[in-house]
C-alpha positions as CSV (number, residue, x, y, z in Angstrom):
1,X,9.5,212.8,90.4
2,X,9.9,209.0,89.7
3,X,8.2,207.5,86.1
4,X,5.8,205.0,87.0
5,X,5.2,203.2,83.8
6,X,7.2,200.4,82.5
7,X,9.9,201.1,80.6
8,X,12.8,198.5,79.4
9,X,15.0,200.5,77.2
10,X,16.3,203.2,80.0
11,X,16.9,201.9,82.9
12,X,16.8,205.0,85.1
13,X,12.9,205.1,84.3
14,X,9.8,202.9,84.5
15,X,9.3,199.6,86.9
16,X,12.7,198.7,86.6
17,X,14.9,200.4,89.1
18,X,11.9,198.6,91.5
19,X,13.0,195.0,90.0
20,X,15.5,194.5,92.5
21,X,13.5,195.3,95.7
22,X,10.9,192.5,94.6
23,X,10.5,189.3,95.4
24,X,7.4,186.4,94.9
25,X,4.7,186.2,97.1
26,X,4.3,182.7,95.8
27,X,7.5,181.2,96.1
28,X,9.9,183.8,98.2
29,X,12.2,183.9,95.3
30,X,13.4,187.0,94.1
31,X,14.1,186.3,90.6
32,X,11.6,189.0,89.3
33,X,11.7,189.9,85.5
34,X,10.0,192.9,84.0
35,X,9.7,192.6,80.2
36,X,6.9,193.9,77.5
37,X,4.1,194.9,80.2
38,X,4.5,191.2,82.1
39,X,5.6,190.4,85.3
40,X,7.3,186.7,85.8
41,X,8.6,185.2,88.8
42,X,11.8,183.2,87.6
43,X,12.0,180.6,90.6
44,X,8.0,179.5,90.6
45,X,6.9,180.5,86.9
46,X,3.9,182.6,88.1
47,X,2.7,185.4,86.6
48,X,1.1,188.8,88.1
49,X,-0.4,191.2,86.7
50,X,0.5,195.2,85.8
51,X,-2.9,196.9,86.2
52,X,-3.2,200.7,84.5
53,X,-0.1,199.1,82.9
54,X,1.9,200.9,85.8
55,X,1.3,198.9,88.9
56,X,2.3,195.5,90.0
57,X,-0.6,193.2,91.2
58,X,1.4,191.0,94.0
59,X,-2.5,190.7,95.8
60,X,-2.9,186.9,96.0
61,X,-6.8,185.3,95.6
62,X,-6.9,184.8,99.1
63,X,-5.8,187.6,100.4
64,X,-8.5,189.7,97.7
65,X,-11.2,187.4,99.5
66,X,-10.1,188.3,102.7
67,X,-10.0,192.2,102.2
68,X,-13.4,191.9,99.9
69,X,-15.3,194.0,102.2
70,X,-12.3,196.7,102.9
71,X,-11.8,196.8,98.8
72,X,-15.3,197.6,98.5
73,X,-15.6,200.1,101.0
74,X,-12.3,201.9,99.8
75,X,-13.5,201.7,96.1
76,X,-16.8,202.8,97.2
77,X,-16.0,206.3,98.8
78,X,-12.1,206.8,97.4
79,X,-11.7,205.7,93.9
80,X,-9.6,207.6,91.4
81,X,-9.1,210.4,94.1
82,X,-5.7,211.6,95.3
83,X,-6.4,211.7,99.7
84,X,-4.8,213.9,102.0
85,X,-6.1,213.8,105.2
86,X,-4.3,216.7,106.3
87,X,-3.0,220.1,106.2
88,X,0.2,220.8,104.4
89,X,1.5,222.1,107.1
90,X,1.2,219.2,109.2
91,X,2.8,216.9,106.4
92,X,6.1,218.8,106.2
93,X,5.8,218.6,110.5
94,X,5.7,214.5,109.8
95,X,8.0,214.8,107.1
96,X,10.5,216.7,109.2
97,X,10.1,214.1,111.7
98,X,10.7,211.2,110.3
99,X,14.1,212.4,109.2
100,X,14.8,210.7,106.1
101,X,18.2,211.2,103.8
102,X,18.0,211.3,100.2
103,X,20.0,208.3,99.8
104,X,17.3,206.2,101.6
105,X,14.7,203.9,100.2
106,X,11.6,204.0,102.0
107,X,8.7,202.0,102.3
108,X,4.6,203.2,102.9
109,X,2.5,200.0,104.0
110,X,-0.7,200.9,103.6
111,X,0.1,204.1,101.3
112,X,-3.5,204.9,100.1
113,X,-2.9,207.9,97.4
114,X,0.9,209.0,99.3
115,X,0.0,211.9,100.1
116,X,3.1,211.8,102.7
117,X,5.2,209.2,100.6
118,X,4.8,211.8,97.9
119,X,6.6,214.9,99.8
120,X,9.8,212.5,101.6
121,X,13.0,213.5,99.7
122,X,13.5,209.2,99.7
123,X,16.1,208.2,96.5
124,X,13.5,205.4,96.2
125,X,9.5,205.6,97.2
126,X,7.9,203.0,97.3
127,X,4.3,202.4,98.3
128,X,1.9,199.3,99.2
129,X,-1.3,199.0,98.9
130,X,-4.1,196.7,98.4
131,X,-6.4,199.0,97.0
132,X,-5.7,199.4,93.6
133,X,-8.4,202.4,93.3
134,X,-6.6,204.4,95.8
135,X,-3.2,204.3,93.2
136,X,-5.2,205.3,90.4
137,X,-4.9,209.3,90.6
138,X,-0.8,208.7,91.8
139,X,2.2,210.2,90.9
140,X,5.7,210.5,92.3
141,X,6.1,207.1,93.8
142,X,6.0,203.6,92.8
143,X,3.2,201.7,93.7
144,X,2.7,197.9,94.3
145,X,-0.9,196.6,95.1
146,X,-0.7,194.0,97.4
147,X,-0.6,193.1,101.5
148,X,0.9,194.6,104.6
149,X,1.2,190.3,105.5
150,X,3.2,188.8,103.0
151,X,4.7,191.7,101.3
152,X,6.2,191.0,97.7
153,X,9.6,192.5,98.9
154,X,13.0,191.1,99.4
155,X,14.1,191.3,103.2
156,X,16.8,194.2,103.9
157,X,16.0,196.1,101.5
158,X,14.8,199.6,102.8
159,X,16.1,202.2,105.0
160,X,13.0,202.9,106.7
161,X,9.3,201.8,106.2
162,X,6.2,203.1,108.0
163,X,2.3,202.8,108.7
164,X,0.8,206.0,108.3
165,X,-3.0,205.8,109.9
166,X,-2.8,202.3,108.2
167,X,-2.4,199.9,110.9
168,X,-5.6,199.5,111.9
169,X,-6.7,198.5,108.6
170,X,-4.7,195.7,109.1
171,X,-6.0,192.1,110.1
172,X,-3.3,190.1,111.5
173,X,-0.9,193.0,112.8
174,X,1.4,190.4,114.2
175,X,2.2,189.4,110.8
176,X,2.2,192.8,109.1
177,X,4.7,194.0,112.3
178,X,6.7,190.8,110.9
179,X,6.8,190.9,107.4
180,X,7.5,195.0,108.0
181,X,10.8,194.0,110.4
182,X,11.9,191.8,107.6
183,X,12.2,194.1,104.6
184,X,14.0,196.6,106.6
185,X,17.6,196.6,106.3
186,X,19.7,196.3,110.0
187,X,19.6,199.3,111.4
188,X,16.8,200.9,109.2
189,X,13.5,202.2,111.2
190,X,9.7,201.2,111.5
191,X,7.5,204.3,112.0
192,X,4.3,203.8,113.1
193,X,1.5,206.7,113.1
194,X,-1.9,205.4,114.7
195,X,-5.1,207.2,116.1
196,X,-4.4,206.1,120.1
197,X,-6.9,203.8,121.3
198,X,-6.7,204.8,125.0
199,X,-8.1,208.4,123.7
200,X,-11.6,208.5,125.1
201,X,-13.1,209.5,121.7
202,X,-11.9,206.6,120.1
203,X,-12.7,204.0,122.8
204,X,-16.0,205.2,121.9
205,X,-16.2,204.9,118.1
206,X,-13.9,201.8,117.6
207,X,-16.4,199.3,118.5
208,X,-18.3,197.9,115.5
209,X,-21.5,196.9,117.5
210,X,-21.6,200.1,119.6
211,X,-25.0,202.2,119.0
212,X,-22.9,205.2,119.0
213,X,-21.1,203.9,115.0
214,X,-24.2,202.9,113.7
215,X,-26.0,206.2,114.3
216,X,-23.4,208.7,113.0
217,X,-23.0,208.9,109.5
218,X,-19.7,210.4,109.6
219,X,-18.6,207.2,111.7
220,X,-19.9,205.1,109.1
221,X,-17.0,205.9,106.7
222,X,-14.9,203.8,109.2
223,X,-13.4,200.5,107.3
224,X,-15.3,197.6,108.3
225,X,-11.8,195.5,109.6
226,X,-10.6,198.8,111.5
227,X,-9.2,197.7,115.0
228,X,-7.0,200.5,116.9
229,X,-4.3,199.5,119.1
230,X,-3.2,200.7,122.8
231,X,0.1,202.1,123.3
232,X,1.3,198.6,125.1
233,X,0.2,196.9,122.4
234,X,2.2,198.5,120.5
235,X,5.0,198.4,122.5
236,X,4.5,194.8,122.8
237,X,4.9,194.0,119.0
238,X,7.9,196.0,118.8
239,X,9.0,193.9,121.5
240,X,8.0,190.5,119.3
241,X,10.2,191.9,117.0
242,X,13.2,192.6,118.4
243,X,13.0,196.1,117.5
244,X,14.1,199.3,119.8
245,X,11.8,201.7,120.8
246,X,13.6,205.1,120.2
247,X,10.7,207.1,120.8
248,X,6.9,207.8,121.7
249,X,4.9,211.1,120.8
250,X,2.0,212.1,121.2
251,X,0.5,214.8,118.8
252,X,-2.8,216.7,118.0
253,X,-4.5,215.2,114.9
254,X,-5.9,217.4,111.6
255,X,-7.4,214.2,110.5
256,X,-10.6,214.7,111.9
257,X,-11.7,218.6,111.4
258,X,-14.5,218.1,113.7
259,X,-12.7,217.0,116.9
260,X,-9.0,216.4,117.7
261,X,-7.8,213.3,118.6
262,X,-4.8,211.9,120.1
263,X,-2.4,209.9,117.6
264,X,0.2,207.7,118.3
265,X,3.5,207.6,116.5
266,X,5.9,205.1,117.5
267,X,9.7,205.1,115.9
268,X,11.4,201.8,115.9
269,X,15.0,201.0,115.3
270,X,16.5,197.2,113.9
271,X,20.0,198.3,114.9
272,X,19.8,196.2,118.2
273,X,17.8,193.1,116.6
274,X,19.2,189.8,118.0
């Protein structure tokens, strides 16, 4: 299980074997240094902060402004709570899928508490996460608080990286598709796992407005920014992105214990980006 709290003096421990795969979200640069609790960037001279002394804040003002409402919500109904929205069972199904080799570094946009991140047997886990509430209750990984559209990482730097019922969180999923291509190394893999929009459940329950969300309290835990895309659309950004499509499944959900709904995972491949 990987230390998460800053140590200098061994470098096999602490924030420091996560130094190289950082980079400034206010300059580009990657010339991050870890010393005595701070975090610096070397190009730009900014500083960010390390909150519970374990996690780096990379979450710019603008972007905090823009998720105020999603913060809230999340820190509202989740803080300081470790999530899993599934069985076990159905974790070591996803885990088995997404094939990863213990050699690999691997990315979780989105990563809430990890409750997937937490069981891949990834060299390096790394997740990312804007709600700092959701990393408070973590182990086993290392987690960065900041966005899914200008990620604080250096580009080509993991094996794989993946949105696990995170997407649709997202604002501008252009971007976050964008910045997600960019980290991963050529011929690593985007995995994308997403409730499926054409599903007739979720047609219903995905508008905002519709009388159907404001009268259900269950539906009321539902982000306030949560948009859900169609499989095309999701094809499409792949597209955008020069990425291969190696494969579409559809599978039963254990998210929701009332009903089950269709979920779309979508594996992407860089090895044929132009």
């Amino acid at each position: 299980m990987l230390e998460t709290s800053l140590s200098t003096s061994n470098p096999q421990t602490g924030l420091v074997p996560l130094a190289p795969y950082l980079r400034c979200v206010n300059c580009g640069k990657s010339d991050i240094q870890l010393s005595a609790g701070l975090i610096n960037c070397g190009g730009c001279g900014k500083g960010f902060a390390l909150r519970d002394s374990r996690f780096p804040d990379f979450l710019s003002d603008e972007d905090r402004e823009k998720l105020k409402k999603e913060l809230a919500f999340w820190e509202d109904h989740f803080a300081n709570t470790v999530y899993q929205d599934e069985s076990e069972a159905s974790y070591e199904r996803w885990a088995t899928l997404m094939q990863v080799k213990e050699k690999d570094a691997v990315l979780e946009i989105g990563c809430g508490s990890g409750a997937l991140l937490t069981r891949l047997p990834a060299k390096i886990r790394v997740g990312l996460e804007p709600a700092a509430c959701l990393l408070a209750a973590t182990t086993g990984f290392y987690g960065v608080i900041g966005s899914a559209e200008n990620m604080p990482f250096q580009s080509e730097t993991f094996d794989m990286a993946f949105f696990k019922h995170s997407l649709h969180h997202v604002q501008d999923k252009a971007k976050a598709f964008a910045e997600a291509t960019r980290v991963l190394k050529k011929g690593g893999r985007l995995i994308v796992m997403e409730p499926n929009a054409q599903h007739p459940q979720r047609r219903l329950i995905s508008n905002p407005e519709s009388f159907f969300r404001k009268l259900t309290p269950v539906v009321k835990l539902i982000g306030p920014v949560e948009t859900f895309q169609t499989v095309d659309e999701l094809v499409e950004l792949g597209h955008e992105n020069h990425l291969k499509i190696e494969k579409i499944l559809y599978t039963e959900s254990h998210y929701d214990r009332v009903s089950v709904r269709q979920r779309l995972q979508k594996i992407y491949s860089r090895g044929l980006r132009s």
